[in-house]
Each structure stands twice: as C-alpha cells, then as structure tokens.
N, C-alpha and C positions, 0 to 999 in steps of 0.2 A: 568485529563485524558480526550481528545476528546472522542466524541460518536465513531467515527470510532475506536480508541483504546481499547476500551468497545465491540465492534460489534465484533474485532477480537477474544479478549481477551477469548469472549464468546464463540468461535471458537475453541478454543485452539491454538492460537496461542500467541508469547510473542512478544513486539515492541525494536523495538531497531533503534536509527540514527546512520549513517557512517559517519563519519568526512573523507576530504581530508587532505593531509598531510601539508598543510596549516590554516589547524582549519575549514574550511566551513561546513557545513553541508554538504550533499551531497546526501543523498537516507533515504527514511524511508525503513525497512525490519522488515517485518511480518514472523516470523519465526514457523512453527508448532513443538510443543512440543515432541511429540512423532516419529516424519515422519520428513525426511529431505526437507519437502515441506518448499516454501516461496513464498511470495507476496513482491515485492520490488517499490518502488515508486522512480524512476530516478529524483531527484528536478529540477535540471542542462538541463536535457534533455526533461523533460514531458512526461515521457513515461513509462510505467508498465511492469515488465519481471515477468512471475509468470513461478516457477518452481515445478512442482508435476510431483510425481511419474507415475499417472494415466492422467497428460496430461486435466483433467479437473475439471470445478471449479462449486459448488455448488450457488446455488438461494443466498444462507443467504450470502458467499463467495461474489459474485456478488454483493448484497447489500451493504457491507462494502465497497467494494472498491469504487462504486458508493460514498460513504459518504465521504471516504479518499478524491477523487478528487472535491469533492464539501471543502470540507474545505480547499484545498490546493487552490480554487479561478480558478481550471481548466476548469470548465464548464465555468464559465462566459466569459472568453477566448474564449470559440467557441461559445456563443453565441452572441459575439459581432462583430462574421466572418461571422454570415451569410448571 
C-alpha cells in the first residue's frame, strides 16, 4: 500500500483503479465510505475531479492528494516546465 493509500485510508476513504475496456488502467478513485464523496486521479489526462457534497476539501485531504501526485511522478513534470 502507498503512503498516499494510507493517508486516504486514514481519511475514510477506500482506493480502488478503473480499468478501460481495453484492460489500461485509467483513474485511481478515492471513494469516501460513508458520504458519496471522491477524489479521482485522471492517469490518461493528469488531472484531479474531486466530488464532495460540500464542494470542499480539508488540509489532511489536500495533503494526500499532494502525496498521490508526488508518487504518480506529476510534480516532476512541472518542475522540469519551469
């Protein structure tokens, strides 16, 4: 289990990958247990759709995703655009 998987986990929420209908991987999705909240990780696209009920996301929340795109090798990506 990654530390982001862990950071969620601790969250409440559970991880799951989407497959296309090709077999690829395609998105990580962070799913909250109780609340039809998610954090979804577009691999294909690079880009994060979070959907909550209240429209916003907490420090430790923030942290994690922060960790997600660090191990997905996304920052380096833009650090190597500036």
């Amino acid at each position: 289990m990654s530390t982001a998987e862990k950071m969620f986990e601790r969250l409440g929420y559970e991880f799951e990958k989407e497959y296309t209908s090709d077999g690829v991987n395609d998105t990580y999705r962070y799913n909250k247990c109780s609340r039809p909240d998610s954090i979804i990780f577009d691999l294909n696209g690079k880009k994060i759709i979070i959907s909550k009920i209240f429209h916003t996301i907490s420090l430790n929340e923030l942290q994690a995703i922060i960790q997600q795109c660090k191990e997905l090798g996304w920052n380096k990506e833009y650090e190597e655009n500036e």
